[in-house]
PAZAPA-4460 file (N, C-alpha, C; in steps of 0.05 Angstrom, whole numbers, plus 32768, in hexadecimal, padded with zeros to 4 digits):
% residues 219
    n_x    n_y    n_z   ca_x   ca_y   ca_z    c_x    c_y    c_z   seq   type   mol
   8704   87D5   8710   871F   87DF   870D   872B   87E7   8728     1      X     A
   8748   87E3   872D   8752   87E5   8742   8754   87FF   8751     2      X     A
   8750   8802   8762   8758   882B   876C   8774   882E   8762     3      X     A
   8773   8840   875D   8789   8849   8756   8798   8862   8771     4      X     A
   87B9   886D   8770   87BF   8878   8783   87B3   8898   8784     5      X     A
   87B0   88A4   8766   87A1   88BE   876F   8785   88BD   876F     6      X     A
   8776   88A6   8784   8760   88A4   8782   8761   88A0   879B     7      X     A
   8775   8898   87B5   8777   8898   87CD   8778   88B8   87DE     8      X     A
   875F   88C1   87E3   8759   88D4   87F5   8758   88D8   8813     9      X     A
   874A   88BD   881A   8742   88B9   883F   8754   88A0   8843    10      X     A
   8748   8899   885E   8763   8884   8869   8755   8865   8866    11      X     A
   8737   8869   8867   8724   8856   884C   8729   8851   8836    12      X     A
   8736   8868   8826   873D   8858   880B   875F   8853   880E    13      X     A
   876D   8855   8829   8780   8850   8826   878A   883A   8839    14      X     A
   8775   882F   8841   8770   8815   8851   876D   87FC   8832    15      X     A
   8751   8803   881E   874C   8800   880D   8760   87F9   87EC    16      X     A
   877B   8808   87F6   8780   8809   87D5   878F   87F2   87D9    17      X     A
   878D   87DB   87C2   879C   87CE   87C1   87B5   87C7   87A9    18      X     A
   87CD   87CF   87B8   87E8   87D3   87A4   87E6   87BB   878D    19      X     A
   87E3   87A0   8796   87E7   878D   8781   87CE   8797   8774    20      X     A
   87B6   8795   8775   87A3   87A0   875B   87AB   87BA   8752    21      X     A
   87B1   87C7   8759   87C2   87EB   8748   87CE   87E4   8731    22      X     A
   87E8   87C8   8744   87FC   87C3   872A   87F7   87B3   871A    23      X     A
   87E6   87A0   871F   87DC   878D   870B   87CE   879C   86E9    24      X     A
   87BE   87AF   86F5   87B9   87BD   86DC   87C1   87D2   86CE    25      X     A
   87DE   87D9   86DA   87E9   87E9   86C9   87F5   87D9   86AC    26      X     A
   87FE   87ED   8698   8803   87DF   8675   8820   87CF   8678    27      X     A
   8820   87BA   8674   8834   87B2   8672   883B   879D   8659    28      X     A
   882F   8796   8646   8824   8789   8633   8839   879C   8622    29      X     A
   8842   8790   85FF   884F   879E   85F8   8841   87AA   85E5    30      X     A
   8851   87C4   85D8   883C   87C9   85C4   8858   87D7   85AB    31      X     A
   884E   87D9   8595   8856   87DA   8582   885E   87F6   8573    32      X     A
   8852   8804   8578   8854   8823   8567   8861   883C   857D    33      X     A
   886E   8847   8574   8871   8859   8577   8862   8871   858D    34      X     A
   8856   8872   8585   8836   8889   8595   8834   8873   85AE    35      X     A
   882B   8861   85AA   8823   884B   85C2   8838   884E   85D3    36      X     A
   8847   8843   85D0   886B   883F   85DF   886B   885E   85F4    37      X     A
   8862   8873   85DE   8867   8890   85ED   8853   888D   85FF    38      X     A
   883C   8885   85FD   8822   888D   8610   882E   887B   862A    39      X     A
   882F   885B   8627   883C   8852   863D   8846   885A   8647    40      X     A
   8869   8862   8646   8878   8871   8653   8871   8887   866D    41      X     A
   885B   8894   865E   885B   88B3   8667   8849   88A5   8682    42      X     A
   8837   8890   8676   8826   8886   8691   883D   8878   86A8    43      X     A
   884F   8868   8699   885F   885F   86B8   8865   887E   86C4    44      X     A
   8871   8890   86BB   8880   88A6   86C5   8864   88B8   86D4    45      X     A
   884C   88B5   86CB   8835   88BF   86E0   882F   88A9   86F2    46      X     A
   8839   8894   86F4   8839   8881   8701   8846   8881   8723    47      X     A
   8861   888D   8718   8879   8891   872A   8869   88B6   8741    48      X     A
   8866   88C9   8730   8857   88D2   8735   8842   88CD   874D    49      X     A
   8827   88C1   8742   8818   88C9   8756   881E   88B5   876A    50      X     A
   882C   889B   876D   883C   8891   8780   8842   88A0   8792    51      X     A
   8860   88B7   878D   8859   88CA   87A6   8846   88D8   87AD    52      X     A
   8838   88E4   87A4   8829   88F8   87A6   880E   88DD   87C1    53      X     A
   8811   88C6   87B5   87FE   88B5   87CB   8816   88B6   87E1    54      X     A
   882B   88B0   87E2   8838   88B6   87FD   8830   88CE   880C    55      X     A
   8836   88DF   87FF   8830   88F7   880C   8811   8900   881E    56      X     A
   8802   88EE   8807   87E5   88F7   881B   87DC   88E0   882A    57      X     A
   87ED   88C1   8823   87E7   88B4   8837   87EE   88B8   8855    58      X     A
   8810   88C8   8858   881C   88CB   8870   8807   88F0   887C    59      X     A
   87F9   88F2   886C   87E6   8905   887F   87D1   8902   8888    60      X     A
   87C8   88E8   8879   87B7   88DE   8887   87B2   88CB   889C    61      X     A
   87C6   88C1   88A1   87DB   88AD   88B4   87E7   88C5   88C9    62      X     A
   87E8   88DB   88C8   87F6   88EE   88E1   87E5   88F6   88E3    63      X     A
   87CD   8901   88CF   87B4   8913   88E3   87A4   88FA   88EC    64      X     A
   87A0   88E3   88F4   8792   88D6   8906   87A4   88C9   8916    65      X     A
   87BE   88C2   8918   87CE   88C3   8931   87CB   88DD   893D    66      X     A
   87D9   88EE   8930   87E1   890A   8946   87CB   891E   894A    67      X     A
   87AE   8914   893B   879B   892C   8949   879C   893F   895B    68      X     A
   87A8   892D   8976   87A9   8937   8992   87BD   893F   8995    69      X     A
   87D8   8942   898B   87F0   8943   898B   87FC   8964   8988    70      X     A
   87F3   897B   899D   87FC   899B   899B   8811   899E   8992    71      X     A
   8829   898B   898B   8841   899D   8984   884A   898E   896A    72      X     A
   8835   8979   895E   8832   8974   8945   881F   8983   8933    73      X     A
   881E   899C   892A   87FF   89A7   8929   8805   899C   890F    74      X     A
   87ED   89AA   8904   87D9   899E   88DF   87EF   89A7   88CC    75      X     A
   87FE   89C4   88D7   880C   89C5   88BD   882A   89BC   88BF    76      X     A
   8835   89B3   88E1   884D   89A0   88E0   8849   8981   88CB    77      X     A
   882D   897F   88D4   882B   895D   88CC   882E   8962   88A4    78      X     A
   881D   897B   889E   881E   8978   8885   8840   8981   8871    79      X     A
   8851   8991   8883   886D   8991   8879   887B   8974   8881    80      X     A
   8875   895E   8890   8881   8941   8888   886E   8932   887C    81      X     A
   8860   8939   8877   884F   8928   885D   885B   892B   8845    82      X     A
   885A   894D   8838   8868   894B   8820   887F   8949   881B    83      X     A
   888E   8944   8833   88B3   894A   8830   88B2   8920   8837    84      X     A
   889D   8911   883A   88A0   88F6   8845   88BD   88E8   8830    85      X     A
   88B3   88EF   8811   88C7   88DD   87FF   88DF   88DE   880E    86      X     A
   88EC   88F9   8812   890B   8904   881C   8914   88F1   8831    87      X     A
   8900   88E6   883F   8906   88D5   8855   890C   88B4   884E    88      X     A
   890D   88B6   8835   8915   8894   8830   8930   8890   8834    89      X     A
   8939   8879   8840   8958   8876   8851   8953   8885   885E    90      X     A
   894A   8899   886F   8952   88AD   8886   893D   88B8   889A    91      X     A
   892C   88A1   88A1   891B   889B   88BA   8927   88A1   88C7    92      X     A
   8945   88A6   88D8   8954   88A5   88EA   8950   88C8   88ED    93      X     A
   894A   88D4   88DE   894A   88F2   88D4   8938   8900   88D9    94      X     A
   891B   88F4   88CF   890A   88F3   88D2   88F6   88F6   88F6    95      X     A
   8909   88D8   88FC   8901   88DB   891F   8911   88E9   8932    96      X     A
   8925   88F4   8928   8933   890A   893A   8923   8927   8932    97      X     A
   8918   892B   8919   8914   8948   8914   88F9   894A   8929    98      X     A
   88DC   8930   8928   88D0   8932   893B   88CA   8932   8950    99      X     A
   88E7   8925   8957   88EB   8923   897D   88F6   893D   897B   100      X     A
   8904   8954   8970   890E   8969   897A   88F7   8976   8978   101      X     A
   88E4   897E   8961   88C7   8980   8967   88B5   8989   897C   102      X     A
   88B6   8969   8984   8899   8963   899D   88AD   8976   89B4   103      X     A
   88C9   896D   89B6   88D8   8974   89D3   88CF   898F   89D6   104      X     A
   88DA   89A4   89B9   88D3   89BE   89BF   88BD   89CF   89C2   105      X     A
   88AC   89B9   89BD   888B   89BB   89BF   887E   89B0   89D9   106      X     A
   888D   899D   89E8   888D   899C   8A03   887C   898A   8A06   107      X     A
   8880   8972   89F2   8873   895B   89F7   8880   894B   8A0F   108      X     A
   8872   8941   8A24   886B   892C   8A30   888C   8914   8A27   109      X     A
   8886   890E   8A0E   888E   88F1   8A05   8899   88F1   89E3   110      X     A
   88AC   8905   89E1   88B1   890D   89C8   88BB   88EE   89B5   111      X     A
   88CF   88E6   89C5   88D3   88C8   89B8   88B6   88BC   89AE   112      X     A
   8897   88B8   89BB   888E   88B1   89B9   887C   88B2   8994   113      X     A
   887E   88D5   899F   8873   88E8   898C   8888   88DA   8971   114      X     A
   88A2   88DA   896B   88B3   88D0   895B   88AA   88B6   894C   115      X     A
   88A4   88A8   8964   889D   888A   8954   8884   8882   894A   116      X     A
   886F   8898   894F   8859   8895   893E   8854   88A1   8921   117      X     A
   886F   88B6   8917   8874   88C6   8905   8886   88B0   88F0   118      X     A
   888D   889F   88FF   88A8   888D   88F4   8898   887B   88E7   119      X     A
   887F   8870   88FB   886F   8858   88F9   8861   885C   88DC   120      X     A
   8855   886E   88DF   884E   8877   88C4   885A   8881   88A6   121      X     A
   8870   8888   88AC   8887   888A   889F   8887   8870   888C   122      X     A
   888F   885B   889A   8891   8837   888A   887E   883A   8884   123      X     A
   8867   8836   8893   8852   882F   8886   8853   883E   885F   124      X     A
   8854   8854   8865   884D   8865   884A   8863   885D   8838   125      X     A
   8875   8860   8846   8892   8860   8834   8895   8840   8822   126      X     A
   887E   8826   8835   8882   8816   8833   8875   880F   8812   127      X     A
   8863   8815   881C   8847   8816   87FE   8856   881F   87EE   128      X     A
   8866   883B   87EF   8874   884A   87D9   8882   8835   87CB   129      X     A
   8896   8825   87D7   88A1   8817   87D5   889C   87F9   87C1   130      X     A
   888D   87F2   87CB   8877   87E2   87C3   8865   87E6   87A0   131      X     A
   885C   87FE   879E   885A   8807   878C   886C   8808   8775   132      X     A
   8885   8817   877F   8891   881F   876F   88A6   8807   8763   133      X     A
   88AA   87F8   876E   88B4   87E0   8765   88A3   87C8   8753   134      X     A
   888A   87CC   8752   887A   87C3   8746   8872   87DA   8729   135      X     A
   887C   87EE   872D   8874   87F8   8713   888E   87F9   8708   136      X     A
   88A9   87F3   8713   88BF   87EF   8702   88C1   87CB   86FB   137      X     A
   88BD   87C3   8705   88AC   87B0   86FA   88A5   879F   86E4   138      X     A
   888D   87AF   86E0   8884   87B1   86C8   888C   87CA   86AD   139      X     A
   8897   87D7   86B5   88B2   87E9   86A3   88C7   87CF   8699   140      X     A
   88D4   87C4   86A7   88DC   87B1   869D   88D7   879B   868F   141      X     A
   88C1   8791   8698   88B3   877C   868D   88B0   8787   8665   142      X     A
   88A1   879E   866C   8891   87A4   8656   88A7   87AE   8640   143      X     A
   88BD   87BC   864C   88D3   87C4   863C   88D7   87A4   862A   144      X     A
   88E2   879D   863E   88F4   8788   863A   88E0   8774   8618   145      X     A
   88C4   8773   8619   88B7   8765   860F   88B5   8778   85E9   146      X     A
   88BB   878C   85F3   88BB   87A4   85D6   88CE   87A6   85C8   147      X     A
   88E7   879B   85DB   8905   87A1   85C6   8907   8795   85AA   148      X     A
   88FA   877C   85AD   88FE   8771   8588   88EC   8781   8573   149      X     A
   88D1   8786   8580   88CA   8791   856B   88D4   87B4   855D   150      X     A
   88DA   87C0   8578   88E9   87D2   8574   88FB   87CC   8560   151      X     A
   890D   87C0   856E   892D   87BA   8555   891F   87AF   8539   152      X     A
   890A   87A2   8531   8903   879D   851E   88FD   87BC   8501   153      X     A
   88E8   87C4   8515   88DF   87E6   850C   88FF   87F0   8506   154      X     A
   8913   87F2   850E   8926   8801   8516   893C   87FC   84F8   155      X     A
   8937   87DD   84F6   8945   87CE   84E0   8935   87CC   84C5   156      X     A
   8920   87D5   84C4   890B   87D0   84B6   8918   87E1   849D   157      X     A
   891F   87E2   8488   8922   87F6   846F   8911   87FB   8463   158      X     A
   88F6   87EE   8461   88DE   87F5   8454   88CF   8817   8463   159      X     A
   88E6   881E   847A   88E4   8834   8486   88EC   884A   8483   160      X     A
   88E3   885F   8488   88F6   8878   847C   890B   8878   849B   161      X     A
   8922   8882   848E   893B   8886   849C   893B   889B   84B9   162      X     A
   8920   88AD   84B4   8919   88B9   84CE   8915   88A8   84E6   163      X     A
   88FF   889A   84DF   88E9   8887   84E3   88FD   886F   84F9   164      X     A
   8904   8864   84E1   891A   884F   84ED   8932   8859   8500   165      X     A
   893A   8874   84FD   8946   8882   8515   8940   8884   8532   166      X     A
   8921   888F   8532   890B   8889   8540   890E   8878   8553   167      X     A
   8903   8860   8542   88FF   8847   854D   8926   883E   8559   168      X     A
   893A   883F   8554   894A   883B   855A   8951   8844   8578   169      X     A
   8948   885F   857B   8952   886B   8590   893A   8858   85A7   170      X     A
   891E   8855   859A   890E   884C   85B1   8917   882C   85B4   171      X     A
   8925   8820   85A5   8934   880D   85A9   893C   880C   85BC   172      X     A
   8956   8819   85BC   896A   8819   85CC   8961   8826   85EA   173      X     A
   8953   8837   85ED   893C   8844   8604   893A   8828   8615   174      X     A
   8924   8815   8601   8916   8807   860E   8928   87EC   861B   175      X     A
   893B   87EB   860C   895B   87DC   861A   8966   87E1   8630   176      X     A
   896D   87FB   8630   8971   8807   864C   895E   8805   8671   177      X     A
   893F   8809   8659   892B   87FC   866C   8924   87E9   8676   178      X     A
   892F   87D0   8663   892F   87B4   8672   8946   87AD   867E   179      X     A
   8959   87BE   867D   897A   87BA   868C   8973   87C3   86AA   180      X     A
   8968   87DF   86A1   8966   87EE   86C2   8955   87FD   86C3   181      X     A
   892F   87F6   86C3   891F   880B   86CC   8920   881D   86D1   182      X     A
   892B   8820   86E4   893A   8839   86F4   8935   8858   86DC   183      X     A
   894A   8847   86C6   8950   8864   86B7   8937   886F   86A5   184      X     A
   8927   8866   86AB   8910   8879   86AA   890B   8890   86B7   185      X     A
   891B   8891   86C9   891E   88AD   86DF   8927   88C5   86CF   186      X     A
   893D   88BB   86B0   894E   88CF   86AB   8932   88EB   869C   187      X     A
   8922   88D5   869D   890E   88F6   8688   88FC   88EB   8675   188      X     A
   88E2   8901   8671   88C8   88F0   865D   88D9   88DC   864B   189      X     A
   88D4   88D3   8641   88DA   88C5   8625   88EA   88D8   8614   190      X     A
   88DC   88EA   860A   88EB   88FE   85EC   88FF   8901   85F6   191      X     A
   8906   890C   8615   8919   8911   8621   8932   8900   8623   192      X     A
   892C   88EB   862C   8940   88CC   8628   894A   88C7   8602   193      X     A
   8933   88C7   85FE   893B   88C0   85D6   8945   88D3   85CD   194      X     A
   8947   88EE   85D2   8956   8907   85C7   8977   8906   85D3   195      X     A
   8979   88F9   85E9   8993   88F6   85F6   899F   88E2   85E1   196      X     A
   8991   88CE   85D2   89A3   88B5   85C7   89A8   88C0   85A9   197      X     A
   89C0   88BB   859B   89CC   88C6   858A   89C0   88B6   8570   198      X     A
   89BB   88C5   855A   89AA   88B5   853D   89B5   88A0   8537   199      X     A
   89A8   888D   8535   89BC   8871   8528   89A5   8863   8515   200      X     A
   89B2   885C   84F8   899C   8849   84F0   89B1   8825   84EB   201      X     A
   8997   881C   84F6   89A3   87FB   84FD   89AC   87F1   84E4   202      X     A
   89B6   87DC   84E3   89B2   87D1   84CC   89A6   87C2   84C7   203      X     A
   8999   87AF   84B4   8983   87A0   84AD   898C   8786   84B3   204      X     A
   8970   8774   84BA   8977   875E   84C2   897B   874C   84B0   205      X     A
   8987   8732   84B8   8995   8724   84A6   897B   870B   84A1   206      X     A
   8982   86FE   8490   8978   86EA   848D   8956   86EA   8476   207      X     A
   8941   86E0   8473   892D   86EB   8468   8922   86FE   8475   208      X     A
   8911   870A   8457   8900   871D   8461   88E5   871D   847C   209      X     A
   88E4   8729   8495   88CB   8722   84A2   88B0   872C   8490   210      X     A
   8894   8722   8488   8882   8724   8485   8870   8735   849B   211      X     A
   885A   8741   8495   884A   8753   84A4   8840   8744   84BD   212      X     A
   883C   872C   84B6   882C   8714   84C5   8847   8709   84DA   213      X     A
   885C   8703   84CD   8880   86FF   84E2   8875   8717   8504   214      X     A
   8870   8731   84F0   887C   873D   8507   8867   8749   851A   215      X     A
   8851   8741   8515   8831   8740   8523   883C   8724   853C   216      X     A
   8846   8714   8527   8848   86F2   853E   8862   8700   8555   217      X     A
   8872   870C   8548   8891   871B   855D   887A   872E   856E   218      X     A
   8867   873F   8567   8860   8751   857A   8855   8742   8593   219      X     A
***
């Protein structure tokens, strides 16, 4: 099994991790019920998660073996731009001014210099983040996108109680939104997103009845 990102500790396992095996085995396959659908979710959204949280300890492990030697970068400068690294996406420019004012007032030698090894590492980390995170929206999409019929089926289903099929309606429409724009997975867990969408029951589908075996072949 692939390392995963809260399994990257040293600059060995972070030489080591490799992003396409991470994403390859995350769930993206569809699945059918209710409970399932929730458990996925919550995993992309710990997904997104420890993503940063590997930025953060990658760019400290990437500054404490550059700047070891570096007096006006000390252990606990390097560790306040490690965990503030996300804030710096679009604004590297920000980033290498706050450490060239830094080193200057710390009376480095070569503060520009000091800047561009803070920066260098910066992409680097920011890059993987990047990298990651586009790969687990991704497969948010993918997998949304692959669940909507059976959803709408559950949703349309009358052999259902009217809660039930409420339910399933709202994770319908959830999982529509998810193959439109990953993204809005940002808005909140799951219950959080499906409590925002207003009760609707669908109406039933037209044509013959699907069989138990129809909607095993649809899953």
């Amino acid at each position: 099994m692939a390392m995963t990102p809260d399994q990257v500790y040293t600059t060995a396992q972070l030489d080591a991790f490799d992003a396409a095996a991470y994403l390859e085995q995350l769930a993206s396959e569809p699945v059918v019920s209710l409970a399932d659908l929730q458990v996925r979710d919550a995993s992309w959204l710990a997904a997104f998660a420890a993503i940063d949280l590997l930025a953060a300890r990658a760019m400290k492990l990437l500054l404490d073996q550059a700047l070891a030697l570096e007096p006006t970068v000390p252990a606990v400068t390097r560790n306040v731009f490690s965990t503030t690294i996300v804030q710096y996406v679009e604004r590297l420019d920000l980033l290498a001014q706050r450490v060239h004012d830094l080193a200057a007032r710390g009376g480095a030698r070569h503060p520009g210099d000091v800047a561009e090894v803070v920066v260098a590492a910066a992409r680097e980390v920011l890059g993987l983040r990047s990298t990651l995170r586009e790969g687990v929206l991704g497969k948010i999409r993918e997998a949304s996108t692959a669940s909507v019929a059976a959803a709408d089926l559950h949703a349309r289903d009358r052999g259902l109680d009217d809660n039930t099929r409420k339910q399933w309606s709202r994770m319908r429409r959830d999982l529509e939104l998810l193959a439109a724009d990953p993204m809005a997975i940002g808005a909140g867990p799951l219950a959080t997103r499906l409590a925002a969408l207003p009760d609707q029951l669908d109406d039933a589908p037209t044509g013959p009845e699907l069989s138990f075996a129809d909607l095993i072949e649809l899953d």
